[in-house]
C-alpha positions as CSV (number, residue, x, y, z in Angstrom):
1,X,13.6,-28.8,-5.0
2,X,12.7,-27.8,-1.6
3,X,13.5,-24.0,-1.8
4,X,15.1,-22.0,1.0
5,X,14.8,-23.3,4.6
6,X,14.6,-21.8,7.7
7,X,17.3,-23.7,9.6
8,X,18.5,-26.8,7.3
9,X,20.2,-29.3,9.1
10,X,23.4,-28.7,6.5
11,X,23.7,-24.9,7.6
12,X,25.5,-23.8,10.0
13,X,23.7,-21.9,13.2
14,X,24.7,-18.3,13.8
15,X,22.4,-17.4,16.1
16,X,18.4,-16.6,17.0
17,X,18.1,-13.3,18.9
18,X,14.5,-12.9,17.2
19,X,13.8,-16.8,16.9
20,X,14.0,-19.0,14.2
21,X,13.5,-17.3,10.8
22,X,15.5,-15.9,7.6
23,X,16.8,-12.7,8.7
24,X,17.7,-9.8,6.0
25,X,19.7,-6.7,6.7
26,X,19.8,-2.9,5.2
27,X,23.5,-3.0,6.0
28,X,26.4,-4.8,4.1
29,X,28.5,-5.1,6.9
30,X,25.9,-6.4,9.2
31,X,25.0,-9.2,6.8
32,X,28.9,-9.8,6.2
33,X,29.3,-10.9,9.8
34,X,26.9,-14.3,9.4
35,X,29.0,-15.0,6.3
36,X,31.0,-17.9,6.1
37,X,34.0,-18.0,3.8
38,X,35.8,-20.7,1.7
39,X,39.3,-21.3,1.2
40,X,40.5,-22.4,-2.1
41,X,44.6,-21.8,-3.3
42,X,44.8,-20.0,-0.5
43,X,42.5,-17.1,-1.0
44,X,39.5,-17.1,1.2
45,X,36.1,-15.6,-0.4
46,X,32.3,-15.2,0.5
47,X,29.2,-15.3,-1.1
48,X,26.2,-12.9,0.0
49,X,22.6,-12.3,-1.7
50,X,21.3,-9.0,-2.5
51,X,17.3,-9.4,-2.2
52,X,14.7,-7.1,-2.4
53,X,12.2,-8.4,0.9
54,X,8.6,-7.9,1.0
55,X,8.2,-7.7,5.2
56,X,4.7,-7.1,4.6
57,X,3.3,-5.5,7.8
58,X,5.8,-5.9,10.6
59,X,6.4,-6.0,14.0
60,X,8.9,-3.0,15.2
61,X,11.2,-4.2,18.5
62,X,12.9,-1.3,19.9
63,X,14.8,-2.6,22.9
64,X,15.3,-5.8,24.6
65,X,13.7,-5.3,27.7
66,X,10.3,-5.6,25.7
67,X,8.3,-8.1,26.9
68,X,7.9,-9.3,23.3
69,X,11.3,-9.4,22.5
70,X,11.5,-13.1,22.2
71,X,7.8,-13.7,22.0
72,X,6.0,-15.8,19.1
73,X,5.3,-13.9,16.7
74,X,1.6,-13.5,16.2
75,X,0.9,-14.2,12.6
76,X,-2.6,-13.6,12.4
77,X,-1.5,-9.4,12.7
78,X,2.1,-9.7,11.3
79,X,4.3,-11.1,8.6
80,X,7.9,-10.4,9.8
81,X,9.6,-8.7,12.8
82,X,12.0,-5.3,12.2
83,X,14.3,-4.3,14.9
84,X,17.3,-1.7,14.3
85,X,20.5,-1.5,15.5
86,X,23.1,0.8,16.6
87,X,24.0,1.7,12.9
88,X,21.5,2.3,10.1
89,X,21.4,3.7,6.7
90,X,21.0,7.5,7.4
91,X,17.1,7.4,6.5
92,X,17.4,11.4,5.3
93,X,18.6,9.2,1.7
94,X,15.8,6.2,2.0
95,X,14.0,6.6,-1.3
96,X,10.3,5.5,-1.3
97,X,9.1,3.9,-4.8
98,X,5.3,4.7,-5.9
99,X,4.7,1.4,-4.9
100,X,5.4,1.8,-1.5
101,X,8.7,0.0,-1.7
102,X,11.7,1.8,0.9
103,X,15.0,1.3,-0.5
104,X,17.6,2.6,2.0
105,X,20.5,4.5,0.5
106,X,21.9,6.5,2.9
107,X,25.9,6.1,4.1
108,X,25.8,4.0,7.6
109,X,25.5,6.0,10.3
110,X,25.4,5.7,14.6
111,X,22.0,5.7,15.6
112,X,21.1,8.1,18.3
113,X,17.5,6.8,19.5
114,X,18.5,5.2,22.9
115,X,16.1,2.1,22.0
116,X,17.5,0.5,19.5
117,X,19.7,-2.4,19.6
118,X,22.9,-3.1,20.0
119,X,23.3,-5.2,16.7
């Protein structure tokens, strides 16, 4: 068993705006995008994870003109790198657990902050 790999050679590449890495989403739809399907009898269907991420402290990007945008993340500081996009979970509903955990309910709503990306 060699657990999950960033990037094995038997996956398919759908792209590295943040570098290599295992990127996670708050949205469905976002996630649905980088899925692939499978035809069988004609039907085509999909498989997706639901996972519950520990980012641990992370690295916000707010727009692509950042001169870290594409930069190495420096691990020493942080353990994952967060950038939103156009749409996100309306954070009025994001419930935070006694633990700390964030667990975003909210329906999907346009973004109005000007910095976020167009993801």
């Amino acid at each position: 068993m060699r657990g999950l790999l960033v990037e094995p050679l038997c996956a398919k590449g759908t792209g590295k705006q943040f570098g290599r890495g295992i990127y996670t989403a708050d949205e469905f739809g976002k996630s649905l995008a980088y899925c692939s399907g499978v035809k069988k009898n004609g039907n085509e269907s999909c498989c997706m994870l639901l996972c519950e991420v520990a980012l641990g402290n992370t690295h916000m990007v707010t727009d692509k003109t950042s001169s870290d945008y594409r930069a190495q993340l420096d691990t020493s500081k942080y353990q994952s790198r967060t950038a939103h996009g156009s749409s996100i979970p309306d954070p009025r509903y994001t419930i935070i657990r006694d633990s700390g955990v964030r667990m975003p309910l909210g329906e999907i709503i346009t973004c109005k902050n000007a910095q976020h990306l167009a993801h």
